[in-house]
GUMINU-938198 format. One record per residue (C-alpha): residue number from 1; x negated, y, z. Coordinates in steps of 0.25 Angstrom, whole numbers. Layout:
residues N
+-----+-------+-------+-------+
| num |     X |     Y |     Z |
+-----+-------+-------+-------+
| NUM |     X |     Y |     Z |
...
+-----+-------+-------+-------+
***
This chain:
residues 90
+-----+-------+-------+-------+
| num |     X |     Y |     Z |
+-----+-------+-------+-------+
|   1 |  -465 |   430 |   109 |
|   2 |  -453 |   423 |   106 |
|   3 |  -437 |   426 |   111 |
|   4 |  -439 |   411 |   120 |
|   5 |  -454 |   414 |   124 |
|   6 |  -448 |   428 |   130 |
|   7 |  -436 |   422 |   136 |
|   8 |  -444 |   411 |   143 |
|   9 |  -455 |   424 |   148 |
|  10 |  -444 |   430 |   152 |
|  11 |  -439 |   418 |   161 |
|  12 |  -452 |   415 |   165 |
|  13 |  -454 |   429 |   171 |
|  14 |  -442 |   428 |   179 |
|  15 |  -444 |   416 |   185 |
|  16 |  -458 |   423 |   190 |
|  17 |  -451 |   433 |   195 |
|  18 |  -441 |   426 |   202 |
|  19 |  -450 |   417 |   209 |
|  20 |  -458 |   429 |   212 |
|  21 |  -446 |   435 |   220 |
|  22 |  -441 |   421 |   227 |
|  23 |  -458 |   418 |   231 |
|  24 |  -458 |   433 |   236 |
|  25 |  -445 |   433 |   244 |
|  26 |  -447 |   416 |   249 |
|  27 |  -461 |   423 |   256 |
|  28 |  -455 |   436 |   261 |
|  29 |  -442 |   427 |   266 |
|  30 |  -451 |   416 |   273 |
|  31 |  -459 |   427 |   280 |
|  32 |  -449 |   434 |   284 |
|  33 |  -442 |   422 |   291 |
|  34 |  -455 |   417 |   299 |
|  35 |  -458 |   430 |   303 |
|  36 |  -443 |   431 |   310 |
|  37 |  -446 |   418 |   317 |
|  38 |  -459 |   424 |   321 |
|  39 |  -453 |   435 |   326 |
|  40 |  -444 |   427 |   332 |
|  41 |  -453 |   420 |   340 |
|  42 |  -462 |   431 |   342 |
|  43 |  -450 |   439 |   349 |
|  44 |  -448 |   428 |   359 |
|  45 |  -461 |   430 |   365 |
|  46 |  -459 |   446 |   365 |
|  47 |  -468 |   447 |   355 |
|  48 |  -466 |   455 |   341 |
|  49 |  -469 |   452 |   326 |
|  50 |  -471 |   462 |   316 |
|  51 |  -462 |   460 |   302 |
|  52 |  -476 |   466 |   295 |
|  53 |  -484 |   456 |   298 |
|  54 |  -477 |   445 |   292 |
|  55 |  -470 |   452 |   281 |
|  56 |  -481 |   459 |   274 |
|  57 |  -488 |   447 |   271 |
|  58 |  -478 |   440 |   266 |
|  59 |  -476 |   451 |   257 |
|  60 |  -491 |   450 |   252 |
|  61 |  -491 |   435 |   251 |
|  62 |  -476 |   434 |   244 |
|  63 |  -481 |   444 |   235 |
|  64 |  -492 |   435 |   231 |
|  65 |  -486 |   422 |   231 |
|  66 |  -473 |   427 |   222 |
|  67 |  -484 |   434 |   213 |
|  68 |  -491 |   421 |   210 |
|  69 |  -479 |   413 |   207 |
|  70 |  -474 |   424 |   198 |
|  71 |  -486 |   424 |   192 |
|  72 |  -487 |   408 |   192 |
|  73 |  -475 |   408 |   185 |
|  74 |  -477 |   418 |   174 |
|  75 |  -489 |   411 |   171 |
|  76 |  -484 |   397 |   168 |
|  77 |  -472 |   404 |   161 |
|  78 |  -482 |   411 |   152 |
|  79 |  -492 |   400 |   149 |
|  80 |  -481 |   393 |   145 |
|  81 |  -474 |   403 |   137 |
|  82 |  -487 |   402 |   131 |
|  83 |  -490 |   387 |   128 |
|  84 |  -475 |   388 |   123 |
|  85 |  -479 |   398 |   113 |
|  86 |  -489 |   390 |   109 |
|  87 |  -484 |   378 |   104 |
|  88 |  -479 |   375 |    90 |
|  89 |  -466 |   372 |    85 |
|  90 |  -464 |   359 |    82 |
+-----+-------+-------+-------+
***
């Protein structure tokens, strides 16, 4: 593999990750803040809403959707690392 190829690998794996981290945190984020309105709302009618139930879902679930799109990402970055390394010079 050459000097260029491993830079571009390089970049490509960290854009995975941070896509991975801002996917991850935009679903914990968006959970967090409809769960304290539901709580919100729950508390007006003397009722009470556990952080559990809402929370470790979304841990499951941002998880998975940050994992895919990592992976999404490596796997175009690879492919075409790939077809890059296959072409000719002219």
């Amino acid at each position: 593999m050459s000097g260029s190829a491993r830079v571009a690998a390089a970049l490509w794996i960290a854009w995975a990750v941070i896509v991975w981290n801002v996917v991850f945190d935009h679903v914990i984020a968006t959970t967090a803040r409809r769960y304290v309105a539901a709580a919100a709302a729950a508390a007006a009618h003397d009722r009470f809403l556990r952080m559990d139930d809402w929370m470790v879902p979304a841990l499951s679930r941002g998880l998975w959707m940050a994992t895919a799109a990592a992976v999404l990402i490596v796997a175009v970055g690879t492919a075409g690392l790939v077809a890059a390394s296959r072409r000719r010079p002219a």
